[in-house]
C-alpha positions in Angstrom: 22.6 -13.8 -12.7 23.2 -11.0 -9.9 22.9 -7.6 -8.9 26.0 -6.1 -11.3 24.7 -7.6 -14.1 20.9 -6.0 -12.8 23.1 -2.9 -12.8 25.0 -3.2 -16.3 21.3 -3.8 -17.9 19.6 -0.7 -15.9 22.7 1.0 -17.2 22.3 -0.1 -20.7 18.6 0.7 -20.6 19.1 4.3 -19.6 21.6 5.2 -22.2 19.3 3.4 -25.1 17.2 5.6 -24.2 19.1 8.4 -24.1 19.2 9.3 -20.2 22.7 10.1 -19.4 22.1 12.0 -16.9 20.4 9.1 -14.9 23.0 6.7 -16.0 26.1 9.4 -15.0 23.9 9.0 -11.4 23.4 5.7 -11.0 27.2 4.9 -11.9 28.0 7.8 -9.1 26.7 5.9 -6.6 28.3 2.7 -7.2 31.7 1.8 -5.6 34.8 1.5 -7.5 34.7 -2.1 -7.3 31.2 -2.2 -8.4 32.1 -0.7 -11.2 35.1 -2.7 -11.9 32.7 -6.1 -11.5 30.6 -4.3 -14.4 33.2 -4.3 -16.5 34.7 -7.6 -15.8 31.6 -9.2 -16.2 31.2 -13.0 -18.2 27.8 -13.0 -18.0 26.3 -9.4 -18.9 29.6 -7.9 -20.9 28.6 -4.5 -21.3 29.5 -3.2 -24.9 29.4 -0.2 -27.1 28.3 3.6 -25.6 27.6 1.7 -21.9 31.0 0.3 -21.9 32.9 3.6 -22.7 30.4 5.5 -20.2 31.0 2.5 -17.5 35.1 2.8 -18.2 35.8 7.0 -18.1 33.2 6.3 -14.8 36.2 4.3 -13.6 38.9 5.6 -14.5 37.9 9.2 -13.5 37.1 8.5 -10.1 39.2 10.1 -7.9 40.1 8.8 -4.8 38.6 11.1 -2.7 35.5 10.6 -4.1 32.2 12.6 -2.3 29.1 11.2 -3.6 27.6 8.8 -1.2 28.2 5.2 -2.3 25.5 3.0 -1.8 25.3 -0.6 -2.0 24.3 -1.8 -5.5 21.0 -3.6 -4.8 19.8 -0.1 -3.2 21.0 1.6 -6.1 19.1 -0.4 -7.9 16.0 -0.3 -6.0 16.1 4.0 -6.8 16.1 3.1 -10.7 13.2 0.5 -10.1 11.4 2.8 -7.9 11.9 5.8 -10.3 11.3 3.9 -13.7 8.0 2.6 -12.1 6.7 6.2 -11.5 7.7 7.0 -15.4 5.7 3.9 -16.4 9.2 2.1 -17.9 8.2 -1.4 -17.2 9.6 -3.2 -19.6 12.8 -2.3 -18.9 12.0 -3.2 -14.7 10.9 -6.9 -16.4 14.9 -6.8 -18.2 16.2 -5.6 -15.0 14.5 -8.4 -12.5 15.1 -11.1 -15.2 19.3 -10.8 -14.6 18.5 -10.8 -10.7 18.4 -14.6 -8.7 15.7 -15.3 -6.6 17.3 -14.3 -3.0 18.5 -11.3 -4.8 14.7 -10.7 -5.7 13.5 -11.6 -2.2 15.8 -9.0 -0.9 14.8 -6.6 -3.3 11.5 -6.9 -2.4 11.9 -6.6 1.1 14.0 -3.5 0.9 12.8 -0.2 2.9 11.7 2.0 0.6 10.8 -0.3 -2.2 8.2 1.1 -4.4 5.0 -1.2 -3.6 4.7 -1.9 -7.5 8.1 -3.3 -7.9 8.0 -5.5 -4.7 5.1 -7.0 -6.0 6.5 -7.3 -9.8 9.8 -9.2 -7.8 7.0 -11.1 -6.0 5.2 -12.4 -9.0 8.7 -13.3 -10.8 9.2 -15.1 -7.7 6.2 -17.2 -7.2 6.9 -18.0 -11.3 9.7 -19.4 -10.3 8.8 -21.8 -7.7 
């Protein structure tokens, strides 16, 4: 488990639920190798719709491309932080589940980190031990 595959699934959530948009943003922010290591994925192979949306990602981004790129466990802390304010958490639960436990403790520990989802990483954490 790791943060891409975290990715692929917030990914997946967002366009089973029909929130392009958010998925067209979260895939902006990712680097082209990010993005690459979503598709090349063994463990979390992205399929269907998120596939096609992941690949035209890729293989339109231009070189000189603008939008900040941020790295992916901080893109994925804004998805967490923004599904927890629209109540989604279920899919948060699907998202933590693909993430290892230093990947959690990092999570948690992130500036910025909504105080709900640290303490959802928190209690996967202490599950754990």
């Amino acid at each position: 488990m790791s943060v891409p595959d975290a990715l692929a699934e917030a990914v997946h959530q967002l366009i089973a639920e029909r929130h392009q948009p958010n998925a067209d943003a979260v895939l902006d922010r990712c680097s082209r190798e990010v993005l690459v290591t979503l598709l090349e994925s063994k463990t979390h192979v992205l399929v269907g719709r998120t596939r096609y949306v992941v690949e035209a990602k890729l293989r339109l981004r231009r070189v000189d491309h603008h939008t900040e790129e941020l790295p992916p466990l901080k893109v994925l802390m804004h998805v967490l932080n923004t599904w927890c304010i629209e109540g989604w958490r279920t899919a948060i639960h699907h998202v933590l589940a693909e993430l290892d436990a230093g990947e959690l403790a990092a999570l948690a520990e992130l500036p910025g980190v909504d105080p709900e989802v640290a303490s959802m990483t928190r209690s996967i954490l202490h599950r754990e031990d």
